[in-house]
Structures are given as structure tokens and as C-alpha cells.
Phi, psi and omega in degrees: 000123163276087178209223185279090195272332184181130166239182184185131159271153188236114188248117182313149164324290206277180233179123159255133153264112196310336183277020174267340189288311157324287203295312172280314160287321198089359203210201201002253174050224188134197166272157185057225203237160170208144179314131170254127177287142174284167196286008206257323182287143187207165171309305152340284194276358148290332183270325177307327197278315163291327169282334162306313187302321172281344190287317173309313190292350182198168204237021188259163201235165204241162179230040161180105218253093160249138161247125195246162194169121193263349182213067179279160185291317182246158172251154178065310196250140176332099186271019206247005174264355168279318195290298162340286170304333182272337170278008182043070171258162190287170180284278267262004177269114170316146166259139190206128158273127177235034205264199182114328172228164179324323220269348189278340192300275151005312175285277231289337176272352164270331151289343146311305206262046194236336200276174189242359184265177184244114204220112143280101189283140204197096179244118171229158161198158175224106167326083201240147182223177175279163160294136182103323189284159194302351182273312209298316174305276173318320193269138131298182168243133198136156193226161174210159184214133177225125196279038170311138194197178164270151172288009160300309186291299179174192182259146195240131200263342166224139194277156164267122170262266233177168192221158134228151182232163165211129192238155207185143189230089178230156177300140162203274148272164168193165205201109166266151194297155196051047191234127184244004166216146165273163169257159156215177197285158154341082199329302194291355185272275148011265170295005128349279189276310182288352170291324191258349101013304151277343171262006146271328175291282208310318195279295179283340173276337135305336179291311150353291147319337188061039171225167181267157178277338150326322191259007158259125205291323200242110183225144175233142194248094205215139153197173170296335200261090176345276210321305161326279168354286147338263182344290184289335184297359195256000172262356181317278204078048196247172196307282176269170111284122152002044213308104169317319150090062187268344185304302201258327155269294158122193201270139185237013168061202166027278224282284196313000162272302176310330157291294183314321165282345160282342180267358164278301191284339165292002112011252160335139188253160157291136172078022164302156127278102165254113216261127172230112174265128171231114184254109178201132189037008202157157222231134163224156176225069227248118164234146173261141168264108166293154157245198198275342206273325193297340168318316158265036201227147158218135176301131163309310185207110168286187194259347150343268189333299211298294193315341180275329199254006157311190177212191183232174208206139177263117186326313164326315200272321173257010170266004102328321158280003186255358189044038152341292200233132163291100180273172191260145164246202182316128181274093176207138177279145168287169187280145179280179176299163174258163191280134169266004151304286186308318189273359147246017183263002222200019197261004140306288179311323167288311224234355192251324177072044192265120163249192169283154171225141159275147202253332170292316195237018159080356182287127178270110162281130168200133341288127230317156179231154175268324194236126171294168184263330158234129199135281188064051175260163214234129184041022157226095175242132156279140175309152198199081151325106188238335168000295220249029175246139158261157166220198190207122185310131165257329179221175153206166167226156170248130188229093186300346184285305190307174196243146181192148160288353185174085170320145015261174178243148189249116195240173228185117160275148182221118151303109162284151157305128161096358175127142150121116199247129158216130193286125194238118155310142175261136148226161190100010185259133168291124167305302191298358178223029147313161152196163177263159198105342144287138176285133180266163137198180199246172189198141195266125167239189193236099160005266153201176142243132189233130190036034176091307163309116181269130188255097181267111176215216185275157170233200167198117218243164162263133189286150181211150151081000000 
């Protein structure tokens, strides 16, 4: 048996209400919310985070790490070994990029489950429109990472039964490199084309399957093109359709076949048919069996969960972190580049967030030592995984000076549970509505960038949901 050993999504804190863009502009917005990425976040550290999220949930470990992404931090160099360091994977598990368009998120997990490895499939994107227009609305921010293996591997809560794709090469969206939106053709022309497409792909993939479209319980139906989307979804004839999570989030591109199936199965009862429709260059069609393993399974952070517990971000403030708008900033010089000696004598600790323990007297160094502080033995220290420890604020300052991409920065002494004291930047946060004495935990961000080289290390958030 082949599928799905565990997924998980990942949804930003923040909240655009859409109905700020109308109240500022006079024009565009619409109703409800869409996922805002923090000025901190970039698609890397949006997929770490979903892939955390998946790792937590099963004790199977991935022996091939891909990453997909229609908007990566990087060109040339590889962005899925920042994803690979922060999860402390062995050197010998490939990191492999598979992005540049929508349609690889979708790909790269149907060639997962065609593969013979247990591959943490890892889609993330972040979405942008000019202001006012339906994509600055309509698209999210978000990742999602999903673990496929064999039942060897570990228990797989949805078996894969079949699939079909159909490809097909016509204008719909498009995007040239340093081009920062994308654009599109005419809708109906669009749907044009993708209505007799999904009904081939939707047609050979039950047939696959050996099913009736009556016998699928669940089916979700996602691409950038609405209209289409519409369209096939009302040709299913499957039991349910989806909730898209256009409302709340918005379309998250890459990333959104993939959110939506963790936020379906987590759901979900054993002995479901769950139908994943993707209209993005070609029609994909990936169907699932929940099994009995879903019974015992628990999300780490559901996506439920994520989408109730956002806040809102004043429309100004996110057309700035989106470099809409220019603010003027802190009178502080920006940070020079960081040296890539130290950050590879130092990349358990920068991307893994791993300090030390002395193996004698049990004392937590962070950042990791060579020498103990009690004691004073020298190189016998254990690696001391910290990621995934919480902690409890003891002090903070608010520091209006200091240079941030988005002022003021809020710095934190923080108690780890189990040992361990460090001064940690907070993001995802209200200043005012700090105290000490709140629970933390950590998440992986992006500093800043200087001279192009993104300086990635840990921040620390309130636990929330």
C-alpha cells in the first residue's frame, strides 16, 4: 500500500480583510480574508514550517526531501537545503527543487506517489497582485508538506488508488523572470480549455480506480483560474465538494492542492474516497482511500485550527511589506551580508536551532559550547535539538531604533522548558499586548537580506490555537 503517511498546512498569522482595499482605494477588495505571509517569511520558511508540522504528526522520517514553489527565494541555488537544515535531515537525504510553476506543487506529489522513497513533498507560495486587483484578493500566502511512503514506512492514512493528468499548452497565467505579478488571459478562453480536460482527466482516473463518481465521498477542486474551477466543480457529481478555502484564506498557488488535502483529511473518517483535482496548465487527478491508521493519527496543527486563530494587518502595513509602498525607515544602517564561513561552521545552530547539553552535569548551552559552564569539561557535549521546545517570556523590550524591515522589533528573554535561557526576537506579535510570562515557541524566519544572501535564523511567536 501506497499513499499518504502524514500532511499538514501551513497558514500565516495575519489577515487581510479584503474590505480594506475598497475603504482605501475606493475600488477593488470584496469579502472575507486572505493569509498574509509576515515581511519575515518568504516561501522557504513557510515550507519549514509545514514541513515541521508534518514531521510531528508520525515518527516515519523522509529519505528524499522536494521542494516546489512558483516564487522562490532563490535562483540557481538550491532553496530546498535551508528546508533539509532546519529539519536536521541526514546528508545522505536528497534536497531537490522542483518549482518555478503552480502546476509543480501538484506534480511533484503525484511523482511522489509514483516514486519508490518515503519523499516529503514541500509546497509553499507567496502570492502578490498590483493593489486593487483580484489576484492582491483573491491569492493567499501558504504552505503545505506532505510525507508519501509505503506501508513499510510507516501507516498510511490515505492509500493512493489512481489518478490521471492531462496536459495541454495554451496562455492562462504567466509570469517572466523579474516580472514580480503575475498576469492573465481572457477567463472564458481559460475555461475553454480546462472544462473538456478535467473531464478527461476526472473520467480516466475513476476509471483507474475502478469507481463510480457516486463513490467519491470527498472531492476538492483548486486552480488560480476561478472560473474554471467553478465550472468543473459543479461536473463531478461526487458526493461533497470542498470548502476551497477562498473565503478565508484565498488561492495559495503551489501550495494549494496540497493544503486542501491535509485540510480534507484531517477531516475525514476511514474508508473515505477523496478525489484532488488540480486545473493549473493541465488538469491532475489524484485519488485517496482514507484507511484505518486515520483513527490513531493526529495533526500537529490543524488547518482548521491555523485559519481561526489569525489576526488582521492594516492594509497600509501590508502593501509595504509587499514593497507596494516605501515607509521611511529606522535611522540605523542596514546589516551588512552574513559571511558563509560562520554560517557553515555554525548551520546546526543557525537553520536547525540545535544547542549543547553536557553529558556530565545535564547544562544547556545556547548557543551550543565547547566548554561547560558547570564544571568546565571540555568537548563532551550532546547535540541538544531545540526547535520544537517551548518556552516562557521572562522580560521584553520594545526597540524603536534598531533597523527592522518593519519596525519596532520586539525582543524577549525566553525560559526553555527543561533548562535553557536566550534573548530571542518575537514576530507574529502585538507589542501592546504582550506580558511576561507567556508561552513561546520557535519558528523559523528570514532576518533580513543583504546583498541578496537571505539571512535565516529562529525568531519566537506565541503559541496560539
Amino acid at each position: 500500500m501506497r499513499g499518504v503517511i502524514s500532511a499538514a498546512g501551513y497558514v500565516p498569522f495575519r489577515r487581510l480583510q479584503r474590505g480594506d482595499v475598497a475603504k482605501f482605494f475606493g475600488s477593488g477588495g470584496g469579502r472575507g480574508t486572505r493569509a498574509v505571509a509576515s515581511y519575515d517569511e518568504d516561501t522557504t520558511t513557510m515550507g519549514v514550517e509545514a514541513a515541521r508540522f508534518a514531521l510531528r504528526a508520525t515518527g516515519t522520517r523522509p529519505t528524499a526531501l522536494w521542494f516546489a514553489t512558483a516564487d522562490p527565494a532563490y535562483l540557481e541555488k538550491t532553496n530546498a537545503t535551508a528546508i533539509h537544515a532546519a529539519l536536521r535531515l541526514d546528508a545522505d537525504i536528497p534536497a531537490i527543487d522542483t518549482g518555478g510553476a503552480v502546476r509543480s506543487g501538484v506534480g511533484a506529489l503525484g511523482a511522489a506517489l509514483r516514486s519508490r522513497d518515503a519523499v516529503l513533498v514541500v509546497a509553499s507560495d507567496l502570492r502578490v497582485g498590483l493593489p486593487t486587483s483580484a489576484d492582491e484578493s483573491a491569492q493567499g500566502d501558504g504552505a503545505a508538506a506532505v510525507l508519501v511512503g509505503d506501508d513499510a514506512d510507516g501507516p498510511v492514512i490515505a492509500e493512493h488508488v489512481g489518478g490521471a493528468s492531462r496536459s495541454d499548452e495554451f496562455i492562462d497565467r504567466w509570469r517572466t523572470p523579474g516580472d514580480p505579478r503575475p498576469r492573465q488571459w481572457e477567463e472564458r478562453f481559460g475555461e475553454t480549455r480546462y472544462l473538456p480536460l478535467a473531464d478527461e482527466a476526472w473520467n480516466a482516473a475513476l476509471k483507474s480506480a475502478e469507481l463510480n463518481a457516486d463513490q467519491v465521498d470527498v472531492a476538492i477542486v483548486t486552480g488560480p483560474h476561478a472560473r474554471a474551477v467553478r465550472g468543473v466543480a459543479g461536473r463531478l457529481g461526487a458526493v461533497r465538494v470542498a470548502d476551497d478555502l477562498s473565503a478565508t484564506v484565498g488561492q495559495t498557488g503551489t501550495a494549494h492542492p496540497a493544503l486542501l488535502l491535509a485540510n480534507a483529511l484531517e477531516q475525514a473518517e476511514p474508508g473515505q474516497t477523496v478525489a484532488l483535482v488540480s486545473l493549473a496548465d493541465g488538469v491532475d487527478v489524484l485519488l485517496f482511500r482514507t484507511t484505518d491508521a486515520l483513527r490513531s493519527y493526529r495533526a500537529a496543527r490543524p488547518v482548521a485550527t491555523q485559519v481561526e486563530s489569525g489576526a488582521d494587518i492594516a492594509y497600509g502595513k501590508y502593501l509595504s511589506w509587499r514593497n507596494m509602498v516605501k515607509l521611511e525607515p529606522p535611522r540605523r544602517p542596514e546589516p551588512d551580508r552574513i559571511s558563509a564561513a560562520v554560517a557553515g561552521r555554525t548551520e546546526e545552530w543557525k537553520y536547525a536551532f540545535t544547542g549543547s547539553r553536557d553529558r556530565s552535569t545535564g547544562a544547556l548551552h545556547l548557543p551550543p559550547a565547547r566548554v561547560s559552564r558547570e564544571g568546565g569539561a571540555q568537548d563532551d557535549m550532546d547535540a541538544a535539538p531545540m526547535a520544537d521546545v517551548e518556552g516562557t517570556i521572562a522580560t521584553f523590550t520594545i526597540d524603536r531604533i534598531a533597523y527592522s524591515p518593519s519596525p519596532p522589533i520586539v525582543f524577549a528573554i525566553v525560559d526553555f522548558d527543561g533548562g535553557g535561557r536566550l534573548p530571542v526576537e518575537l514576530t507574529d506579535v502585538d507589542a501592546s499586548a504582550l506580558e511576561m510570562g507567556q508561552r513561546v515557541e520557535m519558528t523559523f524566519r528570514r532576518l533580513f537580506t543583504a546583498d541578496g544572501i537571505h539571512n535565516y535564523f529562529w525568531k519566537a511567536r506565541p503559541v496560539r490555537g
